[in-house]
C-alpha positions as CSV (number, residue, x, y, z in Angstrom):
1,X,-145.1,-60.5,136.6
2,X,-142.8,-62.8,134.9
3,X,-142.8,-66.4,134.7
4,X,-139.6,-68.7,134.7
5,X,-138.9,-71.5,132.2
6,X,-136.0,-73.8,132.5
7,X,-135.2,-76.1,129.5
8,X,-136.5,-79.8,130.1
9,X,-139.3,-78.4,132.5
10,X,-142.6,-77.5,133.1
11,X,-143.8,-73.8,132.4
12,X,-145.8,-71.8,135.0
13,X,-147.6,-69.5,133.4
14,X,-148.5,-65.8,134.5
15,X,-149.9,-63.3,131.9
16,X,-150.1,-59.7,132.5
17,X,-153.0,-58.1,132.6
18,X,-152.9,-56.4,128.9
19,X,-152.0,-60.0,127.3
20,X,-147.8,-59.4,126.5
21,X,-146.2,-62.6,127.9
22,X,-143.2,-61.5,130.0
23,X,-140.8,-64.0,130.5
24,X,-137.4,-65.4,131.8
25,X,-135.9,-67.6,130.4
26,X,-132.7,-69.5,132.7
27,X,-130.7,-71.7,130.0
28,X,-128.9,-74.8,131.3
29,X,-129.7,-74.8,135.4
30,X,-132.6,-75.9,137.2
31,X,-134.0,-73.4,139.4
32,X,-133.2,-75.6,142.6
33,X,-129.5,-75.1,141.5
34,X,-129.5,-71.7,140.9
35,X,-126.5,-70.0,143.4
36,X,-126.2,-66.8,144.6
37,X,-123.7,-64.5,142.4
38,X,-123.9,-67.3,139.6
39,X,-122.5,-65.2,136.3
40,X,-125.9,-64.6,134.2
41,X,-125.7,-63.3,130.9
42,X,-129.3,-61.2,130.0
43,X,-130.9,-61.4,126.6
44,X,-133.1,-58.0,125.9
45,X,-136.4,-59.6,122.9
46,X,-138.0,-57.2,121.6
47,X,-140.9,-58.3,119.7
48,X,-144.5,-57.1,118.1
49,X,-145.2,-60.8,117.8
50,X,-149.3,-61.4,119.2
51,X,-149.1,-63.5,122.2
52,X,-150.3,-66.5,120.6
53,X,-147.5,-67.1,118.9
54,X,-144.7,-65.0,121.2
55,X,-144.1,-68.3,123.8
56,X,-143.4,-70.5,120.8
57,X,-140.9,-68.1,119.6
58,X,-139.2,-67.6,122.6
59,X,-138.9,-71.2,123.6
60,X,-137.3,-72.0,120.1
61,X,-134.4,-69.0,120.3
62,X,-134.1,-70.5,124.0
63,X,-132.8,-73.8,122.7
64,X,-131.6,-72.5,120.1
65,X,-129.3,-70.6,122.1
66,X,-128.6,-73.8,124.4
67,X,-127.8,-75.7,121.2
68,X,-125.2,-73.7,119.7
69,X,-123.6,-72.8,123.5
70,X,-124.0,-75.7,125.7
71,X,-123.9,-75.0,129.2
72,X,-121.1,-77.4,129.6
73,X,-119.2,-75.4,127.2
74,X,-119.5,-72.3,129.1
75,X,-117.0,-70.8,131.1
76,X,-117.8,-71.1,135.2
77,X,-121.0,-72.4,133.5
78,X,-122.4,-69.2,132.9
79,X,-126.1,-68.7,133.1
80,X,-128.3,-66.8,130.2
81,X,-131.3,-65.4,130.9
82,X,-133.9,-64.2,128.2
83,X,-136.3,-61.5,129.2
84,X,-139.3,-60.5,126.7
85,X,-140.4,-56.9,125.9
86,X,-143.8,-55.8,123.9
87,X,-143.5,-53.5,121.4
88,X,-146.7,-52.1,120.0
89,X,-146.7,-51.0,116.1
90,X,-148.5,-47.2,115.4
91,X,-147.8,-43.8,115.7
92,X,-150.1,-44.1,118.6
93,X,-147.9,-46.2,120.9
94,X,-144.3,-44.2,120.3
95,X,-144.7,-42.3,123.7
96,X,-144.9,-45.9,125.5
97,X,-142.7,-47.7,123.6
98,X,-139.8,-44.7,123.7
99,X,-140.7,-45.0,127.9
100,X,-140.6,-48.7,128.0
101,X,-137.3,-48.8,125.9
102,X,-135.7,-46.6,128.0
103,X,-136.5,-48.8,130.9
104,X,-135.4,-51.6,128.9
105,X,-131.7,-50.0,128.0
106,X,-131.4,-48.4,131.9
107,X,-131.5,-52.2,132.8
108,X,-128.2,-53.0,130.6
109,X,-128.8,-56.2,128.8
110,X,-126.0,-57.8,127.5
111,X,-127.6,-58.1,124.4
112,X,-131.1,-56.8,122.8
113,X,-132.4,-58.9,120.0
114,X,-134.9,-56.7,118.5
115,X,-137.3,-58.7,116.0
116,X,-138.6,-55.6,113.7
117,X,-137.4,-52.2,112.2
118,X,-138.8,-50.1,114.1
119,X,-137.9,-51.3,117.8
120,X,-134.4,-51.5,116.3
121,X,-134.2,-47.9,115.2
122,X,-136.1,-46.7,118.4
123,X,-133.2,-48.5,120.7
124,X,-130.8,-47.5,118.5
125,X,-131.7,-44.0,119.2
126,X,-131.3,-44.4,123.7
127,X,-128.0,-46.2,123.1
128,X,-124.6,-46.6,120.6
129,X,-122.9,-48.7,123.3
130,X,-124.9,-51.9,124.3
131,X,-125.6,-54.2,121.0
132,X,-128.4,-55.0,119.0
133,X,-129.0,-58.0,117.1
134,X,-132.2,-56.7,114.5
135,X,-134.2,-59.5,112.9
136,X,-136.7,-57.6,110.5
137,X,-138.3,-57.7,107.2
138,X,-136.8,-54.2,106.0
139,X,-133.6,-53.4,104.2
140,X,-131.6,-52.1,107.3
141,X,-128.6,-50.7,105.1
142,X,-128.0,-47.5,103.3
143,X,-130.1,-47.6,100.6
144,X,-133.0,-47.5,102.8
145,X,-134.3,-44.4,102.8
146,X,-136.8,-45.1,106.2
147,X,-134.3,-47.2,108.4
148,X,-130.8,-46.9,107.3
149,X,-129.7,-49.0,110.7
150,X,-126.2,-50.2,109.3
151,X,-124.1,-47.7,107.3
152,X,-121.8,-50.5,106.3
153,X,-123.6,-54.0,105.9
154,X,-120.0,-56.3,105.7
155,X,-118.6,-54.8,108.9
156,X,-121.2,-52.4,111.3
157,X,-119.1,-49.8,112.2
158,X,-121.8,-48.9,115.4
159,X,-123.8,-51.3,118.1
160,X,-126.0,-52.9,115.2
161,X,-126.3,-55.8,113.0
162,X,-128.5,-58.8,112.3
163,X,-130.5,-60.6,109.4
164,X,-133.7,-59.7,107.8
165,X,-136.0,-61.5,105.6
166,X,-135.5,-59.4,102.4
167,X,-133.6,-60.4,99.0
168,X,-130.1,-58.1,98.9
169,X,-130.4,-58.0,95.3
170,X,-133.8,-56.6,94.9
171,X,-133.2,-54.1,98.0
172,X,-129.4,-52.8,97.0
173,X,-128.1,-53.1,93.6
174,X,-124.3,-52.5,94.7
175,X,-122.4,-55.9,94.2
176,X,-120.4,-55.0,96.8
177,X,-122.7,-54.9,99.5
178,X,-122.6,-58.7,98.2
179,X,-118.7,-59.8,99.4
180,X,-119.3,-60.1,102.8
181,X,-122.1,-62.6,102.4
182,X,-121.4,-66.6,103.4
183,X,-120.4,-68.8,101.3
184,X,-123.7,-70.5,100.4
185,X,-124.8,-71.1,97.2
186,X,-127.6,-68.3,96.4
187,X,-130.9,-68.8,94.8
188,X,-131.5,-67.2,91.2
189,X,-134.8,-66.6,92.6
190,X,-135.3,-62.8,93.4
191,X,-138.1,-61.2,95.4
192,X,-139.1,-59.4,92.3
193,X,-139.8,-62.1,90.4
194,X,-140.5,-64.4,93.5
195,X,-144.3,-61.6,93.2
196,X,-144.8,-63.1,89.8
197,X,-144.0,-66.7,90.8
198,X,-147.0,-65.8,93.9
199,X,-149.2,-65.0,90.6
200,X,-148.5,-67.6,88.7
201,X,-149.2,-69.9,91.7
202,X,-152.6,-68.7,92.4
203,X,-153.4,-68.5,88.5
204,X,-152.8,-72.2,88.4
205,X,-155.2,-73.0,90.8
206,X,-158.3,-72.3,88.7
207,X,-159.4,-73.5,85.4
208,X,-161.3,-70.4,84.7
209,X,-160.0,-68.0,82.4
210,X,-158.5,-64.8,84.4
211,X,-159.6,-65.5,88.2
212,X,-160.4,-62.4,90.2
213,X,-157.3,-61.6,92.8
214,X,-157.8,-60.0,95.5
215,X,-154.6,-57.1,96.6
216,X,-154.9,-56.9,100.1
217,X,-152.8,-54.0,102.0
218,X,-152.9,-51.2,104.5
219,X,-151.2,-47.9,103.0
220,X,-150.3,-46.9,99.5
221,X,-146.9,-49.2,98.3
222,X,-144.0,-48.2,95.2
223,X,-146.2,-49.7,92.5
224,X,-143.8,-47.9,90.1
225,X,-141.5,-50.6,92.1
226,X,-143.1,-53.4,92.4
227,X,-145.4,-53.4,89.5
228,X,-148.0,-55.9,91.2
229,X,-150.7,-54.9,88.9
230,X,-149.1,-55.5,85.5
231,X,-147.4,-58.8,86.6
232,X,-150.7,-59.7,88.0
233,X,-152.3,-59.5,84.2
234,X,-149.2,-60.5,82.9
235,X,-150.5,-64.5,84.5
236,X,-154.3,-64.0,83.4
237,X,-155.3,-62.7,86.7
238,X,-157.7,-59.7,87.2
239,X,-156.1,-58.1,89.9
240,X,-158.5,-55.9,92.9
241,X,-156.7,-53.3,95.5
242,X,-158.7,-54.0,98.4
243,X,-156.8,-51.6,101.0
244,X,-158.3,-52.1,105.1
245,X,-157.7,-50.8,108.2
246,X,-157.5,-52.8,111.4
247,X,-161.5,-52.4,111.9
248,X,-162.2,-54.1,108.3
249,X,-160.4,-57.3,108.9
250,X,-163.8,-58.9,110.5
251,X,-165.1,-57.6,107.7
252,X,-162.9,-59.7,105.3
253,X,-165.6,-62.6,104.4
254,X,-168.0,-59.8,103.5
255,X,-165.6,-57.7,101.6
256,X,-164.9,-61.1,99.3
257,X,-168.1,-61.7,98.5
258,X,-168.5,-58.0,97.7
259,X,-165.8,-58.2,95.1
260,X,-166.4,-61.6,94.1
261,X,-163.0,-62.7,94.6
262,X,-161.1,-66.2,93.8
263,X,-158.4,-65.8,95.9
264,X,-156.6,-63.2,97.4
265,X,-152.8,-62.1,98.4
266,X,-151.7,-60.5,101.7
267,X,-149.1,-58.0,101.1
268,X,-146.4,-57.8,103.8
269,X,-146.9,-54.0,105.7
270,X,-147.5,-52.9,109.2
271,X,-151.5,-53.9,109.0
272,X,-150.2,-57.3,108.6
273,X,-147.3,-57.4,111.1
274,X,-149.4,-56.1,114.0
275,X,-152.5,-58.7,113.2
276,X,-150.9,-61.5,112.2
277,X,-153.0,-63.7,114.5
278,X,-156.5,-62.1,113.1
279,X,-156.0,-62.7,110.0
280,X,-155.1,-66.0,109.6
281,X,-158.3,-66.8,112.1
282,X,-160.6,-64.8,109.5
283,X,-158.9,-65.5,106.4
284,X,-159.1,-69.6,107.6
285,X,-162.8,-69.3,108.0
286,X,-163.2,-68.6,103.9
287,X,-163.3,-71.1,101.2
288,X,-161.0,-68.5,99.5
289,X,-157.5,-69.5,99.0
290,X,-155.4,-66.4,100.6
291,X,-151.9,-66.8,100.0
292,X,-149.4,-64.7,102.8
293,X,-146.0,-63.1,102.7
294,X,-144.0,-64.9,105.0
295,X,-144.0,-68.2,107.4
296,X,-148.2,-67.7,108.0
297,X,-149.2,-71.2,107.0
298,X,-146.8,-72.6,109.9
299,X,-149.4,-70.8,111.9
300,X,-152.6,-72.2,110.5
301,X,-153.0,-69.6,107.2
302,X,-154.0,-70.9,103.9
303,X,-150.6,-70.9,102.6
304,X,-147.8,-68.6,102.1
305,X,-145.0,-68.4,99.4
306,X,-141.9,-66.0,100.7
307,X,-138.5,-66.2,101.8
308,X,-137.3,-68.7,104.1
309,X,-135.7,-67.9,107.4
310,X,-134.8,-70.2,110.3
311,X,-135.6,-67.1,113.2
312,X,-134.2,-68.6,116.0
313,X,-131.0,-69.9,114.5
314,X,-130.3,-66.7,113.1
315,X,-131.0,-64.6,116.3
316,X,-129.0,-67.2,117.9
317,X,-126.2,-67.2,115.6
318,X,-125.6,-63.2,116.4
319,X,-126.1,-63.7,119.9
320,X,-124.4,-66.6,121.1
321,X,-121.2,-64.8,119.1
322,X,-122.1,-61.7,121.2
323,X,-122.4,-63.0,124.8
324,X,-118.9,-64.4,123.9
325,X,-117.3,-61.1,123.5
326,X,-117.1,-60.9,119.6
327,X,-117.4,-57.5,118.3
328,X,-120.5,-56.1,116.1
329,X,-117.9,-55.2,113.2
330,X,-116.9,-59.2,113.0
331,X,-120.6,-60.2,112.5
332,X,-121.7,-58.8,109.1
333,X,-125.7,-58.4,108.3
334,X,-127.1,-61.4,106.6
335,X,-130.0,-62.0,104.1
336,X,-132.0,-65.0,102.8
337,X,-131.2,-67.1,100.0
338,X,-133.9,-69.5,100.1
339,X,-137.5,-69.6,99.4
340,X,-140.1,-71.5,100.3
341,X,-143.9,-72.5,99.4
342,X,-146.3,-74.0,101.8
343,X,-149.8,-74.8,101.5
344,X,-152.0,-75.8,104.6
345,X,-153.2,-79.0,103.1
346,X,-155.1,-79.7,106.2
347,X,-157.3,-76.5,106.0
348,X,-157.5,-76.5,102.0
349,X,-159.1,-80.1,102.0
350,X,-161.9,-78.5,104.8
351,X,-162.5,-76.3,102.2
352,X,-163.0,-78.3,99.7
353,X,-159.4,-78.0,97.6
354,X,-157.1,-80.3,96.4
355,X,-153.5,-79.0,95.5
């Protein structure tokens, strides 16, 4: 059952039985005004986001959205309305999800923002006719070899486009994938290097000579790419691959002390993604710095040290656009050119560190 939230007021809250948050979102009206055959616009979110941190989310691409389309702005003051779908990670969950998306695309949004690769390409799969805004951490253009969403990233030529949170330049060496980009001044950081600025980081944080790092991932990663090990000696750091699965992250304080560890670095993967919310509450709970991939801190991690991406301003920057009638080819996919470190100072000083 869904619950209702209308800008400037109070939310009633109704989870569903399995813990997903389903909700509507009315943009602009108070329910009391709502009128029979009032023009609504719907808004598909698709998300893999735990549901401690999906209702935050939501309510920020809601105003957002209000915020870059007032309703006074809108023509016969047009309503949007945001409804929220789970999307469960694992090979284990396709047979629902494919079900559940296909209920989602019978019910013709008039947009689908989906926030991950994977719900994208599913989507993309039931339907080439209503669009799909994909905010991801993947490279969604042609030199993927896994997603390949966008065949051309300047101007989609099918029902896709988006931002994600990964470096161009790292992911596509082509300078011309580069001309459509904005305007904005890039950084000369790189997500390649941006690894050994994470390094260098956590090597500065001890006096010791060559602090023990913990490498913490799910499923074998292009070393021969990303070269985590060398640049890891490269700063005086004695790197450990510590590689889980979703029953070892209780296990994390133990496995720490097992490999006597300094301080240890989350690598972004699916592991990751789909636990989110359990490991920042275990990782929080050891006097061992862990530095994350993305915006974890902001969430109550240790810190985290990656590229910075307003989400809700850049979901709402495709979809406002959309709901107006602008095609997918005028709305070319976007990357980040900022990035950002942030250290919980809060949590650190519980634990005894001083940054």
């Amino acid at each position: 059952m869904p619950f209702f939230y209308n800008l400037g007021l109070s939310v009633v809250d109704m989870k569903c039985s399995y813990l997903w948050i389903f909700e509507s979102f009315f943009l602009g009206l108070a329910f009391s005004n709502l009128a029979i055959g009032s023009s609504t616009l719907s808004v598909a979110y698709v998300t893999t986001t735990p549901v401690e941190i999906a209702g935050a989310r939501v309510r920020e691409l809601a105003t957002e959205i209000e915020k870059q389309w007032p309703l006074e702005s809108r023509a016969n003051k047009v309503l949007v309305q945001i409804l929220v779908h789970p999307f469960r990670l694992g090979a284990e969950s396709a047979a629902v999800n494919l079900i559940e998306m296909r209920k989602l695309v019978e019910s013709k949004p008039s947009v689908i923002y989906a926030a991950g690769a994977a719900s994208a390409k599913m989507i993309a799969s039931i339907t080439d006719s209503i669009p799909i805004v994909i905010g991801c951490k993947c490279n969604p253009g042609p030199s993927s070899r896994h997603w390949r969403l966008v065949e051309n990233l300047c101007t989609p030529e099918k029902n896709i486009t988006g931002f994600t949170r990964y470096d161009l330049r790292v992911i596509d060496n082509d300078s011309r994938a580069l001309s459509c980009e904005r305007k904005d001044t890039r950084s000369e950081i790189t997500l390649e290097n941006l690894n050994s600025l994470r390094f260098g980081v956590l090597r500065n944080m001890f006096e010791k000579k060559t602090p023990r790092l913990g490498i913490i991932f799910s499923a074998p990663y292009d070393e021969a790419k990303w070269q985590y090990l060398p640049k890891a000696r490269a700063a005086d750091i004695d790197p450990v691959e510590i590689i889980l699965g979703k029953n070892d992250i209780e296990r994390l304080p133990q496995i720490y002390k097992e490999n006597k560890l300094d301080a240890a670095l989350i690598l972004p993967d699916d592991l990751l993604d789909s636990n989110t919310g359990q490991f920042i509450r275990v990782t929080s709970k050891i006097p061992i710095p862990t530095m994350f991939p993305w915006d974890e801190a902001d969430s109550g991690a240790w810190m985290h040290y990656g590229t910075k991406v307003d989400l809700a301003k850049e979901a709402a920057s495709y979809i406002v656009p959309i709901l107006q009638g602008k095609p997918i080819r005028e709305l070319p996919v976007s990357f980040p050119k900022e990035y950002e470190l942030v250290v919980n100072h809060k949590l650190a000083k519980e634990h005894g560190w001083v940054f």
